[in-house]
N, C-alpha and C positions, 0 to 999 in steps of 0.2 A: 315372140310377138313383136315386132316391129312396132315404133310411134308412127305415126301417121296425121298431117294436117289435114283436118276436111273441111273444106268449105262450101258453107249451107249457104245457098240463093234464095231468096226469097221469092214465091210465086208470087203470081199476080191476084192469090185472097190472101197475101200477108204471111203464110204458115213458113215454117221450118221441119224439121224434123230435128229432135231434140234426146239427144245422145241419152243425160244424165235422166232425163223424165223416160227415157226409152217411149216416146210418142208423139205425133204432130203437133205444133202447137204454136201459138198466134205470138209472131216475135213483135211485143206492144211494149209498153213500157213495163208491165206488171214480170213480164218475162225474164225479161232484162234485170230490172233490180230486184228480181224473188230468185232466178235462179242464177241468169249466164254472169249476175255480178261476183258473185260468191264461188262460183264453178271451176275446180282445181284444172278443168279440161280448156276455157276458155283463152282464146288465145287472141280473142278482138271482134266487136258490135259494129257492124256500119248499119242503121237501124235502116229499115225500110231496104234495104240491098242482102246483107249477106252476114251469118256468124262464122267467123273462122274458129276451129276448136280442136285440139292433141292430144290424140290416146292412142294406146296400144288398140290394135283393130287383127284380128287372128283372120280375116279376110286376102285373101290375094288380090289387091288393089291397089289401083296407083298412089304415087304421094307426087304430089297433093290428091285428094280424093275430092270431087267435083260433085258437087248434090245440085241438082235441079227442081228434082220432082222426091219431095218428101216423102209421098206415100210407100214409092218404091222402096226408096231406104231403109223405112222401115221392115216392111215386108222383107227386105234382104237381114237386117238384125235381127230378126226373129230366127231366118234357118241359120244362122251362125252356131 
């Protein structure tokens, strides 16, 4: 399994899709210092823009892996 940088964009209601919580979820301050500070995956916050974050992903996907639309994402980590 391959590492892989994905970088999560943040929509325009704020959400991410959130690797380590495996779920959508509002990249706010509570986010940040409860999980992405502490997150062995996290690899950098631009808050209000984008988390970049490194894990092994058994997906065939590019690297970098480009998230836009968090719902899909997850919906995609589910059939994995």
């Amino acid at each position: 399994m391959p590492f892989v940088t994905h970088v999560n964009h943040v929509t325009k209601y704020g959400s991410i899709y959130c690797c380590l919580r495996n779920k959508v979820v509002p990249l706010n301050d509570y986010q940040i210092s409860h999980y992405c500070s502490g997150c062995k995956m996290n690899q950098g916050v631009e808050q209000g823009d984008k988390v970049q974050c490194y894990w092994n992903d058994v997906r065939n996907i590019s690297n970098p892996h480009i998230v836009y639309d968090p719902q899909t994402e997850f919906k995609r980590m589910q059939a994995r």
